[in-house]
N, C-alpha and C positions, 0 to 999 in steps of 0.2 A: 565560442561555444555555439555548435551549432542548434536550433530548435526544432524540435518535431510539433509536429499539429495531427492529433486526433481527433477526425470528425466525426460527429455521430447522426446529425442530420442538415439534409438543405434541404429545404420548402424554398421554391421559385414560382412566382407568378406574375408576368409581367414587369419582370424586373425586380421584386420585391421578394428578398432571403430574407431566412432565417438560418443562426448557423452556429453550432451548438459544439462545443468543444472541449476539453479537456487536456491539461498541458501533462506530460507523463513526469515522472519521478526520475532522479538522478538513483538508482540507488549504490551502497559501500558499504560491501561484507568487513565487517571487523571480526581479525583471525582472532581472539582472544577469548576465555571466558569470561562472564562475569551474569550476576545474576540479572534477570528483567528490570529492576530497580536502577541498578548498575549500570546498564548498558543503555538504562534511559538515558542518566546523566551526563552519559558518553557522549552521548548521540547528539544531544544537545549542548554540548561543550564545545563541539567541534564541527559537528553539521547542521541539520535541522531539527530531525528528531528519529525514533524508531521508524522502520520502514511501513506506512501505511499502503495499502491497497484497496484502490478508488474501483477497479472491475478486470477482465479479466486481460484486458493490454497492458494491465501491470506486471502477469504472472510470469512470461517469460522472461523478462528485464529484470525483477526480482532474484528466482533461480539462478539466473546467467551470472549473476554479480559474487554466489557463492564461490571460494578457490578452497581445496585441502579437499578431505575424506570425510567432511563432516553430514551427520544424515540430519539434522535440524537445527533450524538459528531462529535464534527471537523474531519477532513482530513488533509491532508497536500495538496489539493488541490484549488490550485485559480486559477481565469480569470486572464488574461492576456493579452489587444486588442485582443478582442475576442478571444481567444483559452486559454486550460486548460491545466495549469500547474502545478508540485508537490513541492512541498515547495525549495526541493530540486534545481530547476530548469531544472526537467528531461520532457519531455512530457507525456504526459498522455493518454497512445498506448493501457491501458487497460480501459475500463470503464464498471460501472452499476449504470449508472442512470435510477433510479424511473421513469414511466411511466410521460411525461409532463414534462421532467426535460432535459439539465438543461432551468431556466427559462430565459431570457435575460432583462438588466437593465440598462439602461444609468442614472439614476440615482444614484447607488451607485456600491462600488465594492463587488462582486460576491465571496463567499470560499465555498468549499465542507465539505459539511458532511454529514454523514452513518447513516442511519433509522435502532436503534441499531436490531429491531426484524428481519426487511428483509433482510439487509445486501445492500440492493440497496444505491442511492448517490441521494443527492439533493443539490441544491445551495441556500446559504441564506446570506445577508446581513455580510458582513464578520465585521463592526462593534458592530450586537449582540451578547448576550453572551450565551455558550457552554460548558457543558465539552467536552473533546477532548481525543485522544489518539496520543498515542506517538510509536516511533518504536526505536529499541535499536540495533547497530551493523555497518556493514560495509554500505556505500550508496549502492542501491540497484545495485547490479551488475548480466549480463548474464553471464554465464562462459561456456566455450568450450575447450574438452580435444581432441584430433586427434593421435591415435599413433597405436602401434601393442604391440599388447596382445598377451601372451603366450597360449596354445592351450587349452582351460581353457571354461566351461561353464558360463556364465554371466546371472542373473534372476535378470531381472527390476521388 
């Protein structure tokens, strides 16, 4: 398998980085429905968990992974007293929600899912049913190197 590397920063001075990165997500549209509950359990049965999105080098890779005619698939994103959380139980520091979105409901509880052509998010009733996507690999981590480099050119 092979690995990507998304950099987000290098400070150089005098040999001395800093280098700031972020591993992307495997993601796997499952053609099925099932409700956000459901497709939690899925997701974690078999892969990681629901599909998280760490910022916007996720959004393509996400989208790409839908196949069929469908116009929205789960998240790994829910309400939680009011605020939005990733299946995970990390916070949700990135977002693209759809113009109008997300909606608010004291009636039921609230999960995200991705408008597979725009990539944007909306919220819908987390007891209907959805295909979803799933993400495959380590929980989503930032990672940070800090050290000195030998006198060597470096090309982000």
């Amino acid at each position: 398998m092979s690995q990507q590397l998304f950099a987000w920063l290098c400070l150089c001075s005098s040999g001395f980085c800093s280098l700031c990165w972020s591993d992307p997500h495997l993601y796997y549209f499952v053609n099925e429905t099932k409700t956000w509950t459901d497709a939690q359990l899925y997701c974690r049965d078999h892969y990681t968990d629901l599909a998280t999105v760490d910022g916007v080098q996720d959004e393509k890779p996400l989208v790409g992974a839908v196949t069929g005619g469908y116009s929205q698939a789960w998240i790994g994103l829910h309400e939680v007293q009011s605020s939005w959380l990733w299946s995970d139980g990390s916070d949700s520091n990135y977002t693209n929600w759809a113009a109008g979105k997300p909606e608010l409901s004291v009636q039921q509880k609230l999960c995200g899912a991705v408008y597979t052509q725009s990539g944007e998010w909306s919220n819908e009733g987390c007891s209907g049913t959805l295909p979803f996507i799933c993400y495959e690999g380590e929980t989503p981590a930032f990672r940070r190197f800090t050290g000195r480099l030998p006198n060597t050119s470096i090309a982000i």
